[in-house]
C-alpha positions in Angstrom: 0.0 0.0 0.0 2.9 2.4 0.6 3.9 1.9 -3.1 1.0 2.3 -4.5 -0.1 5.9 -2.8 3.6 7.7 -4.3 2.7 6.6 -7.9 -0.9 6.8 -7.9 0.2 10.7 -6.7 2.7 11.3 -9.3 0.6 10.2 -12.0 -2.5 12.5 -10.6 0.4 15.5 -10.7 1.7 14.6 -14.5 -2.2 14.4 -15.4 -3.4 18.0 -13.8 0.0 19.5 -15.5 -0.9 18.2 -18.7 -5.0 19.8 -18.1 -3.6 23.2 -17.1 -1.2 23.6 -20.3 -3.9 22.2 -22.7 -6.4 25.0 -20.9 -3.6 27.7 -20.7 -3.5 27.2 -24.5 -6.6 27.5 -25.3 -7.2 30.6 -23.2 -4.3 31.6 -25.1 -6.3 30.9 -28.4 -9.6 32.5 -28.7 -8.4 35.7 -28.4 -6.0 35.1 -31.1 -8.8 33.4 -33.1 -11.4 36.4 -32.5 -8.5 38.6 -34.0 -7.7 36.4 -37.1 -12.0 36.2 -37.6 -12.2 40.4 -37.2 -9.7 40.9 -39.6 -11.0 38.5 -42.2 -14.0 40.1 -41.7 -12.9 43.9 -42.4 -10.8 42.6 -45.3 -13.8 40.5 -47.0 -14.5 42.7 -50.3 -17.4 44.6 -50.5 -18.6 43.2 -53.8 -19.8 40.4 -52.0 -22.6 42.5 -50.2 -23.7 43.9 -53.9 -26.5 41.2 -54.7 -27.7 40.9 -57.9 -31.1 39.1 -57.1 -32.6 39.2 -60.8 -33.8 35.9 -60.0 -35.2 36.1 -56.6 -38.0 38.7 -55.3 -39.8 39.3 -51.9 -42.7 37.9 -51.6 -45.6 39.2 -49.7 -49.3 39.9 -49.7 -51.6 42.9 -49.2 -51.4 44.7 -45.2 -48.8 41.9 -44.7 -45.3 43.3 -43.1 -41.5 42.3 -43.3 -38.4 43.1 -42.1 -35.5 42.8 -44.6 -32.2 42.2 -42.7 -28.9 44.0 -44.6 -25.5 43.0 -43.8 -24.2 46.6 -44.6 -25.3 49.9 -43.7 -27.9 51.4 -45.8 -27.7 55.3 -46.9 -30.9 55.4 -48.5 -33.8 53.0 -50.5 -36.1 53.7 -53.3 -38.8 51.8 -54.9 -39.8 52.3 -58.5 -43.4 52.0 -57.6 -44.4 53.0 -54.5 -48.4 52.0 -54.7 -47.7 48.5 -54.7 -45.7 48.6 -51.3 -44.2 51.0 -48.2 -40.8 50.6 -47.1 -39.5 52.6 -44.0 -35.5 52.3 -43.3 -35.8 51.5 -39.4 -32.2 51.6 -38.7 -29.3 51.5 -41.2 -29.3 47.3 -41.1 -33.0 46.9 -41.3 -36.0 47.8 -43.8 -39.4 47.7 -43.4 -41.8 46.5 -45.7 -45.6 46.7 -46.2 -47.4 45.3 -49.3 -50.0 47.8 -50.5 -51.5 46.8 -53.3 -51.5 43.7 -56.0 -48.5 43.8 -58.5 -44.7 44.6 -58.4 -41.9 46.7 -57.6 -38.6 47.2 -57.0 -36.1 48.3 -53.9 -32.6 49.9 -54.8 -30.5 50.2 -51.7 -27.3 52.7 -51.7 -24.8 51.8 -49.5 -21.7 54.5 -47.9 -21.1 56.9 -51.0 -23.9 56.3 -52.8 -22.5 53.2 -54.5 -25.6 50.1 -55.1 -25.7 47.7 -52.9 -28.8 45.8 -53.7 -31.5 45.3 -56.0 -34.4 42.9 -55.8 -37.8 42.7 -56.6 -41.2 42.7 -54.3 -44.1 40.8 -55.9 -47.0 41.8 -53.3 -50.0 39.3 -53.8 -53.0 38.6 -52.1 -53.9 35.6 -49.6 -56.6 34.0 -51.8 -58.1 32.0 -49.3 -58.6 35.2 -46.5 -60.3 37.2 -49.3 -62.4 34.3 -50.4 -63.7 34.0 -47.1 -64.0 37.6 -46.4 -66.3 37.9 -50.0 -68.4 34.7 -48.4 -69.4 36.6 -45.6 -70.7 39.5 -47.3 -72.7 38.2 -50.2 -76.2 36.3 -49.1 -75.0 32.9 -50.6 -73.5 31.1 -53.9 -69.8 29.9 -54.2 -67.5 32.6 -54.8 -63.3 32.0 -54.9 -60.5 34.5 -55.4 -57.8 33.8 -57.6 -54.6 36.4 -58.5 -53.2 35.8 -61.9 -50.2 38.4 -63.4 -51.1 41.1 -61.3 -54.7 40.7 -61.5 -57.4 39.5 -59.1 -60.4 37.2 -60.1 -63.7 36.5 -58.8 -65.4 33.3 -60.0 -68.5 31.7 -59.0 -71.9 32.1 -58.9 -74.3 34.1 -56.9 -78.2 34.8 -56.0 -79.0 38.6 -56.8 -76.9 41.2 -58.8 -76.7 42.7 -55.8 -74.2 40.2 -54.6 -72.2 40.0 -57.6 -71.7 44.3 -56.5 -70.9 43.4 -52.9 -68.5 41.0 -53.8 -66.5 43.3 -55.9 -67.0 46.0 -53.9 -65.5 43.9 -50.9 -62.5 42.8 -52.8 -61.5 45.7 -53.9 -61.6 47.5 -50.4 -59.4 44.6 -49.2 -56.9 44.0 -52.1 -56.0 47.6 -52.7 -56.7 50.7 -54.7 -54.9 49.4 -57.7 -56.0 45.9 -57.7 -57.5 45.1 -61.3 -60.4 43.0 -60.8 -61.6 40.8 -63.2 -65.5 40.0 -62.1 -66.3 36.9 -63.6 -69.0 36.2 -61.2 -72.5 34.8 -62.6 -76.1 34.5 -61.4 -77.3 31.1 -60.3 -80.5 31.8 -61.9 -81.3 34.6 -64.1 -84.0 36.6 -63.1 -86.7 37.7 -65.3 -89.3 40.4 -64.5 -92.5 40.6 -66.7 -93.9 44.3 -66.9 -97.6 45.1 -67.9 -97.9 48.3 -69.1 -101.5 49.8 -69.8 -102.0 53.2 -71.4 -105.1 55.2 -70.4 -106.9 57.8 -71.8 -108.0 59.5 -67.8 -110.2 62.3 -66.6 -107.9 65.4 -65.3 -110.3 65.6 -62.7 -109.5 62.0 -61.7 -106.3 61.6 -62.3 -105.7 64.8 -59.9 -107.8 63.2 -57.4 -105.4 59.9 -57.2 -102.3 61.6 -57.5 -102.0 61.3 -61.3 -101.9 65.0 -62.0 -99.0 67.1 -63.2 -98.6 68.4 -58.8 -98.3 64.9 -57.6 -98.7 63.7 -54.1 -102.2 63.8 -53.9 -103.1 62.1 -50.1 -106.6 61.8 -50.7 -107.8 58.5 -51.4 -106.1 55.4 -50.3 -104.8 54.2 -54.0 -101.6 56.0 -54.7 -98.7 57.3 -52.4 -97.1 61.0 -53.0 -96.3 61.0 -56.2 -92.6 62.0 -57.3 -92.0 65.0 -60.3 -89.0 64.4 -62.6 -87.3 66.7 -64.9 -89.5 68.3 -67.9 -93.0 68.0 -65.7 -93.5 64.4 -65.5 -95.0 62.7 -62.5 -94.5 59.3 -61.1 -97.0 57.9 -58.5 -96.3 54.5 -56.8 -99.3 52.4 -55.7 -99.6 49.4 -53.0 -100.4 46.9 -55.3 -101.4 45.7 -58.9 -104.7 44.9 -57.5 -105.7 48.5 -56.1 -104.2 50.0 -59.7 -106.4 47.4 -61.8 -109.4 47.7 -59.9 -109.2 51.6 -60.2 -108.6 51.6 -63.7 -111.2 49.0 -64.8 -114.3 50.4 -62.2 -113.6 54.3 -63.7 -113.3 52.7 -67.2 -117.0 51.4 -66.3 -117.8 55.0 -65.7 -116.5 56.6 -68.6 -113.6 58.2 -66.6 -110.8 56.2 -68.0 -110.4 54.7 -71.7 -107.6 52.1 -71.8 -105.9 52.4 -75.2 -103.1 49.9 -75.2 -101.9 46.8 -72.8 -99.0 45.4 -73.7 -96.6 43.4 -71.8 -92.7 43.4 -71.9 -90.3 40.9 -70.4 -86.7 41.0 -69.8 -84.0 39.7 -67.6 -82.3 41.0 -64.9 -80.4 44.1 -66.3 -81.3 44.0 -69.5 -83.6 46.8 -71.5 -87.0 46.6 -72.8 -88.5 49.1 -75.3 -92.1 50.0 -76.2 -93.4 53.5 -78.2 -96.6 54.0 -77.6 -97.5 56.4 -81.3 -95.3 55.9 -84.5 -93.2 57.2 -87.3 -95.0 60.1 -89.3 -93.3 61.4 -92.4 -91.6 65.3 -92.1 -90.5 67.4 -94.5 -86.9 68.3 -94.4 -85.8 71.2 -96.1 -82.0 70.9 -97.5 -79.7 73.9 -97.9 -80.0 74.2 -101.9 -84.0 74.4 -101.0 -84.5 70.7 -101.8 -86.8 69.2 -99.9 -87.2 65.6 -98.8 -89.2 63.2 -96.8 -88.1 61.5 -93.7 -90.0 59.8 -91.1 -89.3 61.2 -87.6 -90.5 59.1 -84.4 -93.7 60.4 -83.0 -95.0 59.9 -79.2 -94.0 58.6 -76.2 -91.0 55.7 -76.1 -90.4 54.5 -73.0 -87.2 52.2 -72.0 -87.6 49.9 -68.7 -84.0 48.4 -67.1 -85.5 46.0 -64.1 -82.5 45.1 -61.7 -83.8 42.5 -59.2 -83.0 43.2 -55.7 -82.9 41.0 -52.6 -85.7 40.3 -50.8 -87.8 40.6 -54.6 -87.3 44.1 -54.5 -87.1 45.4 -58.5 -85.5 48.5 -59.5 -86.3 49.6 -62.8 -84.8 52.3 -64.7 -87.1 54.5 -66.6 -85.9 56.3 -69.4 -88.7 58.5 -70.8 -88.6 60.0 -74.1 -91.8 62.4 -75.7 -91.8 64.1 -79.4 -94.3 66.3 -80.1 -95.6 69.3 -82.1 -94.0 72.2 -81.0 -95.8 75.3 -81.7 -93.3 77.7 -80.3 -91.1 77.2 -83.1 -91.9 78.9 -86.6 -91.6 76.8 -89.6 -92.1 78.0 -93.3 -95.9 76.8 -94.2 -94.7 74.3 -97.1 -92.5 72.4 -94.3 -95.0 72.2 -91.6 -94.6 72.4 -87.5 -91.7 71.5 -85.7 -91.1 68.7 -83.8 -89.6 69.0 -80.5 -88.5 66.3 -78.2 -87.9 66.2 -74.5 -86.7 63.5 -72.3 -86.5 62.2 -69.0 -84.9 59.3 -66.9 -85.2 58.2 -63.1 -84.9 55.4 -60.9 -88.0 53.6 -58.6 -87.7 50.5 -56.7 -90.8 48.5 -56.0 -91.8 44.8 -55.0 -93.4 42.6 -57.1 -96.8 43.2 -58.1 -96.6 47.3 -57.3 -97.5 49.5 -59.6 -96.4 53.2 -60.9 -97.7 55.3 -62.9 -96.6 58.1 -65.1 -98.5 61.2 -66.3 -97.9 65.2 -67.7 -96.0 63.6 -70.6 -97.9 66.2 -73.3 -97.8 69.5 -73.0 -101.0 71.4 -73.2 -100.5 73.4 -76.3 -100.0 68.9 -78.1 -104.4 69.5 -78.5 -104.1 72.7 -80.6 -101.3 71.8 -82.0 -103.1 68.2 -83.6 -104.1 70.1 -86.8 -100.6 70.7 -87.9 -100.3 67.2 -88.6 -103.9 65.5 -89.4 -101.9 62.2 -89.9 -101.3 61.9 -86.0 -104.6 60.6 -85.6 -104.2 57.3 -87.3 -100.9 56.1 -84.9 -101.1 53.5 -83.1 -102.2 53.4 -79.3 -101.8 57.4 -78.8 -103.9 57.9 -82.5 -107.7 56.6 -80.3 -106.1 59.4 -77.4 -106.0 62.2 -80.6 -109.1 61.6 -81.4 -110.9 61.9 -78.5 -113.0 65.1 -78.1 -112.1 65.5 -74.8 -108.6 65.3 -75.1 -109.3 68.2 -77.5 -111.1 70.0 -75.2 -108.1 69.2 -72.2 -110.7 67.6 -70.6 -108.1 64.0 -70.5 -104.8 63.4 -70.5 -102.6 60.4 -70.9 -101.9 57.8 -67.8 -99.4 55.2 -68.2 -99.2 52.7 -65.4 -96.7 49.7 -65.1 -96.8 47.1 -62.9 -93.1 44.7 -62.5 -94.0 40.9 -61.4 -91.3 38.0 -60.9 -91.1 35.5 -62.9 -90.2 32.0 -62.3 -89.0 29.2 -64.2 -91.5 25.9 -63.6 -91.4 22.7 -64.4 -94.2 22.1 -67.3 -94.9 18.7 -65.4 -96.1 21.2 -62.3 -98.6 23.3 -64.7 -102.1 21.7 -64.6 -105.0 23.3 -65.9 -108.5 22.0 -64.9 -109.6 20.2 -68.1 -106.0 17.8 -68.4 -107.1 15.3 -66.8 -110.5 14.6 -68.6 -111.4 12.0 -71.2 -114.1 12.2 -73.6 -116.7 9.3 -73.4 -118.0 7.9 -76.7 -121.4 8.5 -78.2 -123.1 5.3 -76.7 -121.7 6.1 -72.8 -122.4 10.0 -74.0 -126.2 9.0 -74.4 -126.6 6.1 -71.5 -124.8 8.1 -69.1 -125.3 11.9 -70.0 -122.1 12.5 -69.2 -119.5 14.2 -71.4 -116.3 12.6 -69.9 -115.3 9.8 -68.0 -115.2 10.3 -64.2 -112.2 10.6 -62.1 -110.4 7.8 -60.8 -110.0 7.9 -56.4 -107.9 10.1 -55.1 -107.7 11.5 -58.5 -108.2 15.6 -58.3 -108.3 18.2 -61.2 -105.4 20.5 -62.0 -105.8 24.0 -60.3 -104.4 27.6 -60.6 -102.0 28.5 -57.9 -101.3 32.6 -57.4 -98.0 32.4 -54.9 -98.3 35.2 -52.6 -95.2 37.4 -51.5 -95.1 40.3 -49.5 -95.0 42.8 -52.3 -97.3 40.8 -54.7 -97.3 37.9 -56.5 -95.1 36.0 -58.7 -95.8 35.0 -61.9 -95.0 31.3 -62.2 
């Protein structure tokens, strides 16, 4: 035992000797290291901080932010377009970024005296999937995606009302930027149709003053019309609850002698779209040339109206009126182998209604149109407004011309759903015809006859 303790404490002394200069050295080093790294540092060239990153881009979407790291100081930035994105130089290593709008641009950085030290580009996109969610919220149903292609932002899909297929852009541009292009190429899931019945009526000034009809408007009396609205050139619109209060007007004062319907035609067109009626004709007019010739032509003569129905939510229908009415005008001073003058004046507003409501429009003619009927003895043979020329009374002012439209819905069916009473019946032969006196064959059990269905809504009906 007295052997062993001398060496085992010899060899512990060579062992601690041998930790303390391997850790004495390497004390010694990292300092020596840290110098050798500093300088290689300092001496690396500064062309390797230029980068020429033709090939690579930031990539970013709209509102999103990101800091760029640089390994130099930066003396200034610039970007070639600044509407796409923001940049803010936070400090001289780092830059801010914020995309602004869809498309690209791109960053110069100058480094100490002024010399380029990078160039890159920033692509700012949009997160599809956010702004496909955020267009699902606001529209009242469909399936409606957002796609960016080459700078440009795409709504697909389908929808309920046009009023959606508004939102929807509406919302995406709000969300991807003031310069987004949009490309809407959203569609209706069904296209709506509205039917319009027009009637034109020959009506007693005293009546139609009473109902609101009258050039003033916004009669109260009377529980058939609401306050009428004037548009430009004298023309009056009145609005009524319903088809069935306008109809049932019209028809009990045309039992009186009060109202004289001339024309009732009806128009259909879809959602958006324009339908045209003129209610008088074409009439020829001379035209005087400037060597004295004189020709023919036929110049349009009464009232032409132009209905744009928009359907709303909720069966709400806009419709667009444009109103146009030529007539003799005898203010004007022709020579007596030409004839009158025809002048022209126009109108346009906007009303929105539900289905099964009813305007009306009236003052179109000016009151100098009765005297001024000899002029042009062929306007009593036009169509529709030719019975209104040659009424006495409308001579006398005693009348005046009432148009009245009323919008409905209409709904595609299945023919297999229409029934009318008599498909179901079969004809009996002569023999059962005389033995039975009966002209068809009875129905089977349970069997029942076809029947007309009128589908309330809460601004009329719809026509299906």
């Amino acid at each position: 035992m007295s052997f062993l303790g001398p060496v085992i404490g010899i060899a512990f002394r060579r062992s601690w000797s041998l930790f303390a200069r391997r850790l004495l050295l390497a004390v010694v080093s990292l300092p020596c290291l840290a110098i050798v790294l500093s300088f290689t540092l300092i001496e690396m060239p500064a062309a390797q901080t230029l980068l020429e990153v033709d090939d690579k881009q930031i990539a970013l979407n709209v509102n999103e932010a990101k800091f760029l790291r640089l390994d130099e100081p930066a003396k200034a930035v610039f970007l070639s377009n600044p509407g796409v994105a923001d940049i803010d130089l936070q400090s001289a290593k780092y830059i801010y970024i914020v995309g602004k709008s869809v498309g690209e641009t791109t960053l110069f950085v100058l480094g100490a005296d002024d010399e380029p030290m990078m160039r890159t580009t920033i692509a700012v996109g949009i997160d599809s999937q956010r702004l496909s969610r955020a267009v699902r919220q606001a529209v009242s149903g469909g399936t409606v995606s957002v796609s960016s292609l080459d700078g440009a932002v795409y709504l697909h899909g389908s929808v309920p009302t046009p009023d959606d297929v508004v939102t929807a852009e509406d919302v995406l541009a709000a969300l991807a930027g003031p310069n987004a292009v949009i490309v809407n190429r959203l569609e209706l899931e069904q296209s709506a149709q509205v039917n319009l019945q027009v009637k034109i009526a020959e009506v007693a000034r005293t009546i139609s003053d009473d109902i609101g009809f009258g050039m003033n408007g916004g009669n109260s009396r009377g529980s058939f019309s609401s306050p009428a609205s004037t548009i430009s050139n004298g023309f009056a619109i009145t609005v009524t609850p319903s088809a069935l209060d306008m109809n049932f007007l019209l028809n009990a004062l045309s039992q009186r002698g009060l109202v004289s319907i001339l024309s009732e035609p009806n128009l259909t067109a879809r959602s958006g779209e324009t339908a045209k009626f003129l209610a008088g004709g074409q009439i020829p007019y001379q035209v005087k040339s400037a060597n004295d010739e004189v020709t023919i032509e036929l110049q349009p003569y009464g009232v032409e109206l132009e209905f744009t129905p928009v359907v709303r939510e909720k069966g709400r229908i806009e419709i667009r009126l444009e109103t146009k009415v030529r007539e003799v005008d005898e203010s004007q001073t022709t020579s007596s182998d030409i004839g009158p003058a025809l002048t022209e004046r126009s109108a346009s507003t906007t009303v929105e209604i539900g289905s099964g409501q009813s305007f009306a429009i009236a003052g179109m003619f000016q009151s100098g149109t009765q005297q001024a009927l000899g002029g042009f003895p062929g306007l009593v043979n036009l169509p529709v407004l030719g019975a209104l020329f040659r009424s006495s009374r409308y001579a006398r002012g005693e009348t005046e011309l009432v148009i009245t439209v009323t919008p409905y819905l209409v709904e595609p069916t299945n023919p297999r759903d229409l029934k009318t009473p008599v498909d179901d019946l079969k004809p009996v032969g002569g023999i059962e015809q005389w033995g039975t006196g009966r002209f068809t064959k009875p129905l089977k059990p349970g069997q029942n006859r076809g029947k007309s269905r009128v589908r309330g809504t809460g601004g009329g009906f719809r026509l299906q």
